[in-house]
N, C-alpha and C positions, 0 to 999 in steps of 0.2 A: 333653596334651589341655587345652582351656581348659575356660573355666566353660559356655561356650555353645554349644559341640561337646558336653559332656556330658549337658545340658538336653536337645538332638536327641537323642543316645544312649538317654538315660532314656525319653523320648517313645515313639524307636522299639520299643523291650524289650515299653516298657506295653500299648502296642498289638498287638502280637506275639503275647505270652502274653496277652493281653484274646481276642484273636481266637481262637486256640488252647483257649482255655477255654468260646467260643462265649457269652460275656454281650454285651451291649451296654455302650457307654461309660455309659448313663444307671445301666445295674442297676451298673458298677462304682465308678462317683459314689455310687449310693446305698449298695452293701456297705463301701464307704471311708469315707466321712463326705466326700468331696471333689467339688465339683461343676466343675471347671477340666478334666474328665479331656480333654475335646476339644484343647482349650489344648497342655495338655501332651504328647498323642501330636504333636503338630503341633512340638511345641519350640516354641513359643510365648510360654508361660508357666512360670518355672522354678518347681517348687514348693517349698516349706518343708520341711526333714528331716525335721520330724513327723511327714508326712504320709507317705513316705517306707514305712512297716512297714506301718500299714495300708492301703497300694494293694498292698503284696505280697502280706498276708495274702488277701486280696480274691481275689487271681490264685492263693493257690498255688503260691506262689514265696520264694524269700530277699530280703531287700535284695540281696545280696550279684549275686543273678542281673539287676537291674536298672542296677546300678551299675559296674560291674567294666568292666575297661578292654577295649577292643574288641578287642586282640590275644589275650585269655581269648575271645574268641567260639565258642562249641559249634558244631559241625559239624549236629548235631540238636537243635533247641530243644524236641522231644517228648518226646525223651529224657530231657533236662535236666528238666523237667517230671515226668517219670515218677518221676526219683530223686531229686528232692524232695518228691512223694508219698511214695515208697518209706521213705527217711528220714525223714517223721514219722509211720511204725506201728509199733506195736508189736511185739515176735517175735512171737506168736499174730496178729497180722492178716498179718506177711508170709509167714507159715508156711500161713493158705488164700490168698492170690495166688498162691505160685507156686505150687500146686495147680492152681487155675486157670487159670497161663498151662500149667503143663505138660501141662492136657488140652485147651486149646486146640492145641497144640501135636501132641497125637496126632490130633486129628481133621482137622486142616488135610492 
């Protein structure tokens, strides 16, 4: 993959999990410190590594899940999302979710 197949890559991810997490570009500009986020979903504008952690933080995500090479592509990006919430709580916070998912789970 080149530098500018990656650029679109990253674009597309940001925009993906932006939508997913239901913000606006503008609110994920402002939770970032980055105001290009249009730019960027677009592949437009390559941005700076720096910026890089906090546009994930922002989303809720890793670097690693904006970056990674297409053929790693998740089959569910909800998913992917969900166990990267999952993975940063604690035992006691994931010991009441899955309380929760498993009385969801009875009442459905």
């Amino acid at each position: 993959m080149d530098g500018r197949e990656l650029v679109v890559l990253v674009g597309k991810r940001i925009r993906r999990y932006r939508e997913l997490k239901g913000i606006t570009q503008v609110e994920l500009g402002r939770r970032a410190g980055a105001g290009s986020i249009p730019a960027y979903e677009r592949g437009e504008q390559p941005m700076s590594i720096d910026k890089l952690p906090a546009i994930a933080a922002a989303l809720d995500v890793t670097v690693q899940m904006l970056v990674r090479p297409a053929s790693d592509e998740p089959h569910d990006p909800t998913a992917e999302v969900l166990h990267a919430i999952v993975e940063s709580m604690g035992h006691a916070e994931r010991e009441k979710l899955l309380s929760m998912v498993r009385l969801m789970q009875s009442e459905a």
